[in-house]
N, C-alpha and C positions, 0 to 999 in steps of 0.2 A: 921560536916555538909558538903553537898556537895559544893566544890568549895572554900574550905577554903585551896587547895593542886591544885598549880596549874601545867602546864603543865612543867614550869622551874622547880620548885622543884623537880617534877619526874624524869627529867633528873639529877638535882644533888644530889638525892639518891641512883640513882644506879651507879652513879661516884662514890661514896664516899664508895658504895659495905658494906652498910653494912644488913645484911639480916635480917628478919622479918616484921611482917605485920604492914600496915600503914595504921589508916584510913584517907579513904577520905568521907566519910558519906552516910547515907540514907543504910547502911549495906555494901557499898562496900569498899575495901580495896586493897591497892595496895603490891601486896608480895615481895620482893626480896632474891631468892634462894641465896645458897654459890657458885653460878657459875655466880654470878651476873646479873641473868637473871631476867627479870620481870613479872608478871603476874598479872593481876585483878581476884579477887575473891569476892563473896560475901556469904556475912552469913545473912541466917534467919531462923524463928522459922516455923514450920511445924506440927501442931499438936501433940505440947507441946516439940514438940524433934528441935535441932537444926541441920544443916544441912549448906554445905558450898558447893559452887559449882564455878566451875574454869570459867571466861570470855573469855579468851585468853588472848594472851602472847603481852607483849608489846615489840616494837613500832606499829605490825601489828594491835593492838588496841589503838588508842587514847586515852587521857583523855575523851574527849567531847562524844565519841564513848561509851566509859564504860559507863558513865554515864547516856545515854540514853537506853542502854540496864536495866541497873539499873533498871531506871523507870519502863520499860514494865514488866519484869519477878515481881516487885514489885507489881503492880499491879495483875497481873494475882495469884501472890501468897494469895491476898484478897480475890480472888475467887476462893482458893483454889485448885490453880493449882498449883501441884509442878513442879517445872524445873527441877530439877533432876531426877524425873520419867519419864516426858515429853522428855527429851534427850534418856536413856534406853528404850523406846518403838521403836517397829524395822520400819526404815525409809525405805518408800518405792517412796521416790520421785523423784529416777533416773528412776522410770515406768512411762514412757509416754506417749510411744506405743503400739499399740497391737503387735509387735511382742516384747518388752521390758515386755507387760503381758504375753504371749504366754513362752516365755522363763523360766519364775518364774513357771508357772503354769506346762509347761512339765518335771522341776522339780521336779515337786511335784508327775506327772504321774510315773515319773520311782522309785516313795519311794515305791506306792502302787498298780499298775500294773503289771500285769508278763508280757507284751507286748509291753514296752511303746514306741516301737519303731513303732507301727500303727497308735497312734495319733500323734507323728510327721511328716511320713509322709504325714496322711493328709493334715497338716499344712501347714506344707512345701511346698506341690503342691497345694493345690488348697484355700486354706484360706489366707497363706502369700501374695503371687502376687497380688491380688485383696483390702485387708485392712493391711496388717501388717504393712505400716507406717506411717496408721492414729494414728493422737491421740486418745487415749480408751475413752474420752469424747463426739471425734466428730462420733463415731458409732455409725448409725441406724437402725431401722427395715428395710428399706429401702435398707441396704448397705447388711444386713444379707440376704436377698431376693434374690437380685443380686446373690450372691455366690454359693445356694444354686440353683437356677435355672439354673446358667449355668452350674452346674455341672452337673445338671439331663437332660440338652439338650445336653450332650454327650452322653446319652446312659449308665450312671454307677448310675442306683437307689440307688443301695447301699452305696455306696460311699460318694450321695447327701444325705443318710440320717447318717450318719456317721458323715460327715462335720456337719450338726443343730444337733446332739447329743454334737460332740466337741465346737462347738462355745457358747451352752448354757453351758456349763463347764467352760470356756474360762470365759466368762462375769462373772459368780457364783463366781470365784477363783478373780475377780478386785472385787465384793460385798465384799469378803470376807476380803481381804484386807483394807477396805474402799476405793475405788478409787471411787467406782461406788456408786450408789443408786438404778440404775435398771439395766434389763439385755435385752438388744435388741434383741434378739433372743426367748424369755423368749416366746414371741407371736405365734411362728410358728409350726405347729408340722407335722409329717411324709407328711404328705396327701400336705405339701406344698413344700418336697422336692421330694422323691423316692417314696413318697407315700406306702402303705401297702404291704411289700415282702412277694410275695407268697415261700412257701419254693420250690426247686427245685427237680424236679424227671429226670433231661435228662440226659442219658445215653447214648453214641453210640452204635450200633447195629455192630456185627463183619463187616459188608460189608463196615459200614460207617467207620471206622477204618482205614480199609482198604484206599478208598478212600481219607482220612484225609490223609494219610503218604504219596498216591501221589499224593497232591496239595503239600506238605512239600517239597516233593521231588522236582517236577515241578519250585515251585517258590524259590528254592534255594540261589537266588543272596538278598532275600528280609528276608524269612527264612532262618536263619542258619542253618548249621549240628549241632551243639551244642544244639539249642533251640529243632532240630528234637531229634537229641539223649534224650537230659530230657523229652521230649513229650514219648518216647518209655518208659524211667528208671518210670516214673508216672504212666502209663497204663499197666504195665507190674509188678511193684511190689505195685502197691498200695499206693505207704506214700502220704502226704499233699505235699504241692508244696513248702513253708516254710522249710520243715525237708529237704526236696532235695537241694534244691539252694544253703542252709548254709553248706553241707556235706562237710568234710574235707578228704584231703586222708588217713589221719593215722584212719580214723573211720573203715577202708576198711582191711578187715584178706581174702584176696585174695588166703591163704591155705588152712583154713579152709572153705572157701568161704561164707563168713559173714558181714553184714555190721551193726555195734556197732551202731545202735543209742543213743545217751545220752538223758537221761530224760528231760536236760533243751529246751530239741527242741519239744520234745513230748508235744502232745495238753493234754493229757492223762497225764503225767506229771511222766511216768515208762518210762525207757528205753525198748528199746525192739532190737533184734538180727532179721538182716530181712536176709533170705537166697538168697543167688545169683545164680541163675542158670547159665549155661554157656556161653549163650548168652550175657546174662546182664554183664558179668565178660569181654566179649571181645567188648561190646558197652563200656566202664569203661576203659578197656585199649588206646581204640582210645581217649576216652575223656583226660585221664592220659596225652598219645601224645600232643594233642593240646592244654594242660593247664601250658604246656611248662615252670614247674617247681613252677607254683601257689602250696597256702597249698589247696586252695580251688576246690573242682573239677568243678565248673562253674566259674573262677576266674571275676572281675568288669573287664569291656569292656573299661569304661573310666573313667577316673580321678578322677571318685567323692569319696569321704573319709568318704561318710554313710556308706558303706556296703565294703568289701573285696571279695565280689563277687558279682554276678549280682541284677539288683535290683529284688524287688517283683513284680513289674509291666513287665518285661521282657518278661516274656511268655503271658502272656496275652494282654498285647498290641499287639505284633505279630500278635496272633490268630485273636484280632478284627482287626487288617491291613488287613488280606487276606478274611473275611467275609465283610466288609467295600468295598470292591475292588471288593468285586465278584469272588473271584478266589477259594473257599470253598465250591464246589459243594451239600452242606450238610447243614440239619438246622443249625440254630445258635446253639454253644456250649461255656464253660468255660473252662478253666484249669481244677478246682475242679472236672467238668463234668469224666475224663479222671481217677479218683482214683471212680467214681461210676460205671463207662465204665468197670473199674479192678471187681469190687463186681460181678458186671452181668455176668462176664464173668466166673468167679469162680463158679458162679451158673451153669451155663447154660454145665460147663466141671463136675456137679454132687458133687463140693464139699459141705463137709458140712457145713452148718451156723454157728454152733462155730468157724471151721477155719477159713472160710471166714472172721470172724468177728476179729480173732486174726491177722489175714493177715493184716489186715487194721489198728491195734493196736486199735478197738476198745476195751472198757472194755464190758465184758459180765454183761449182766443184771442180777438185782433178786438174786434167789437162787445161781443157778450156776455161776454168779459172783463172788458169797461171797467165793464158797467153793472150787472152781472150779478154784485153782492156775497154774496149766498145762500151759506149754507154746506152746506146740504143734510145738516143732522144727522142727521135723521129717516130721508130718504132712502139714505143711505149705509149706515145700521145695517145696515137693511133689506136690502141690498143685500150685505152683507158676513158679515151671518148667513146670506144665501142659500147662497155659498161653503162658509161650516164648516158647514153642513149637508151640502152635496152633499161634501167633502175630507174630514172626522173622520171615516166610515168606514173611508177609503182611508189614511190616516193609523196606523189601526189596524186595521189591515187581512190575510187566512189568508196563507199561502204558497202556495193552491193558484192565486192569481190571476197571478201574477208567471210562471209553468208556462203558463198559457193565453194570455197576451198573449207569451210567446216561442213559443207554436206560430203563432202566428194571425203572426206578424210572420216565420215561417221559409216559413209557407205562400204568403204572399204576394212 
C-alpha cells in the first residue's frame, strides 16, 4: 500500500544498487536499473490486458510526486482512459499561436499543393503582421475583417480574397487538430473581401506598348533596366511571369537559341522549348552582364532567403508605383496583362491560333489536343521573331512618340 516505502528507504535502495521492481502500492512501483538508476513505474489492467507505463526518473520525481500522479492516471483509468494511449497521441501543445498554427498547417500545404509557396506568401505579408502572434483562441471575426479589408483597400481584390480563402484553411487545420471548436473566418465570404472577380480581357494595344516602355524608360531611377528588360522577355515571348523570374542560366542553349523550360515551372505541368529570337538573345546577354555571376537570370536584390531571385511581387508592385504616381500615361494594367498584350499581338501579325496558343504553352483543346502532339518549333520561332521584330523598336524607342499618342488619345 502506498506509503508503506518511504522517501529514506528509496534513497537506501538505490545505495544498496540492488536492481528490480519495488512496490510502493496502489500499482505503482519504484524500478532500480543495473546503472543504478531509478525510476517510477506503474502497472495496471486495461481491458483484460496488462500494461505498464514509465513516471519518470527519480530524484527529478519525488515520492510524494509519484504518488500523486498515481492517483490521477488511476483514476482516469476508471474511466477508461488509458495513459499509455493518451501519452502516443500527437501533442500539439507547443501551438499557441497563429503563426505556431500557420507553420504546422503550411506544412501540411507543401505535402499536397504544387505551389505551396503562394499560400506562404500570403501569410507572410499580409496575414502574419496583423494576427500571427495572437493566441489561435483569442481570434475573431472581428480580427479576420480587419485583415481582409485592409487588404482590399489596397487595391489587390485578389489577394483580399486569397487571404479569407487561407485564413478559413488556417482556422479548419487548428479544428482539425482539436485546438479550435470554431473557425472565425468561417462567416465571411468573397463579397466581404475582393468581392466577385470579374475575369480579365486587357490587353495593351501596340501604341500603348509603346508608350508603356517610355514611361519605363522616363522613370528609370524608380524603374529598373532589369524590371524593363523582363517587361520586354514577358511581352515579347509570352511565358507567365513565375516561369521568368525563376529562370536559371543553364536553362538558356544560346547556340541553338532555346530556352529549356522544365515542366516543374510550367502551369501546364510539360516542359516546353521556347525560341529566342535575336533580340531577346542580346536583352539576355546584358541581363547575363548585370547578374554578375548569379545562377539566376533576375538574381534577389536583397537579403531575403525566400527566393534566390527576385520576388513575385517585384514587377508588379513597380507597375502599381508608376500608375499610383501618375506617371503611366495609359489604362490601368497587370504584369499577366503583358503575356495577353503577346497573344494579341500574334494575332493581329496573322498567326495561327494553334501556334499562338503553343507559343503561350497553352494545352490545345478537344480533339486536336488529344491528337494533335506537334510542338511547332519551327513555327513558333517564326512567329515569335515576328513580335521582336515589330516591339525592339518600341522597346527602344525617341520620346517624341509617348507626346504623340497623348495628343491623339486627349484628341479623341
Amino acid at each position: 500500500m502506498a506509503g508503506k516505502i518511504t522517501a529514506q528507504q528509496i534513497k537506501s535502495m538505490l545505495k544498496a544498487n540492488k536492481p528490480g521492481y519495488y512496490a510502493v502500492g496502489n500499482g505503482l512501483y519504484f524500478r532500480i536499473s543495473k546503472e543504478r538508476t531509478g525510476f517510477w513505474v506503474l502497472r495496471y489492467t486495461m481491458h483484460g490486458k496488462r500494461h505498464e507505463i514509465s513516471l519518470g526518473r527519480y530524484p527529478d520525481i519525488s515520492l510524494a510526486d509519484a504518488n500523486g500522479e498515481t492517483a490521477i492516471l488511476k483514476s482516469n483509468i476508471k474511466k477508461n482512459i488509458d495513459p499509455l494511449a493518451e501519452r502516443q497521441r500527437a501533442d500539439f501543445s507547443t501551438v499557441k499561436t497563429v503563426d505556431d498554427l500557420a507553420e504546422d498547417w503550411l506544412k501540411d500545404c507543401e505535402k499536397r499543393l504544387k505551389h505551396p509557396q503562394i499560400p506562404r506568401r500570403v501569410y507572410t505579408k499580409d496575414l502574419a503582421p496583423m494576427m500571427g502572434r495572437l493566441a489561435i483562441e483569442q481570434v475573431t471575426p472581428r480580427d479576420i475583417r480587419a485583415v481582409i479589408v485592409k487588404i482590399a483597400e489596397s487595391d489587390r481584390p485578389t489577394i483580399a480574397n486569397d487571404a479569407l480563402m487561407y485564413c478559413k484553411q488556417l482556422f479548419r487545420h487548428g479544428i482539425k487538430l482539436d485546438l479550435l471548436t470554431s473557425n472565425p473566418a468561417e462567416p465571411f465570404t468573397v463579397s466581404d473581401a475582393g468581392g466577385v472577380e470579374q475575369s480579365r480581357s486587357r490587353y495593351l494595344s501596340f501604341d500603348e506598348v509603346s508608350v508603356m516602355f517610355q514611361a519605363f524608360h522616363k522613370y528609370s531611377d524608380q524603374f529598373t533596366r532589369e524590371n524593363t528588360l523582363a517587361a520586354a522577355l514577358l511581352v515579347t515571348l509570352g511565358v507567365r511571369k513565375g516561369e521568368l523570374i525563376a529562370a536559371r542560366w543553364e536553362e538558356f542553349d544560346t547556340e541553338d537559341k532555346l530556352w529549356h523550360l522544365p515542366q516543374e515551372r510550367c502551369k501546364t505541368g510539360v516542359a516546353i522549348s521556347v525560341p529566342l529570337s535575336d533580340e531577346v538573345l542580346e536583352w539576355l546577354q546584358e541581363l547575363y552582364i548585370r547578374a554578375n555571376g548569379a545562377e539566376y537570370v533576375f538574381p534577389k536584390r536583397r537579403s531575403s532567403v525566400r527566393f534566390g531571385h527576385i520576388s513575385p511581387d517585384t514587377l508588379n508592385a513597380a507597375i502599381q508605383k508608376l500608375h499610383s504616381e501618375d506617371k503611366m500615361p495609359i489604362d490601368h494594367f497587370t504584369v499577366h496583362d503583358l503575356r495577353r498584350t503577346c497573344r494579341s499581338l500574334l494575332a493581329s501579325e496573322g498567326v495561327s491560333g494553334h501556334v499562338a496558343e503553343r507559343c503561350l504553352n497553352h494545352k490545345l483543346k478537344g480533339v486536336e489536343g488529344i491528337y494533335d502532339r506537334h510542338d511547332y518549333l519551327d513555327e513558333r520561332r517564326e512567329a515569335l521573331q515576328l513580335i521582336s521584330n515589330k516591339l525592339a523598336p518600341v522597346i527602344n524607342q525617341s520620346s517624341a512618340q509617348v507626346l504623340n499618342f497623348n495628343r491623339r488619345k486627349a484628341a479623341s
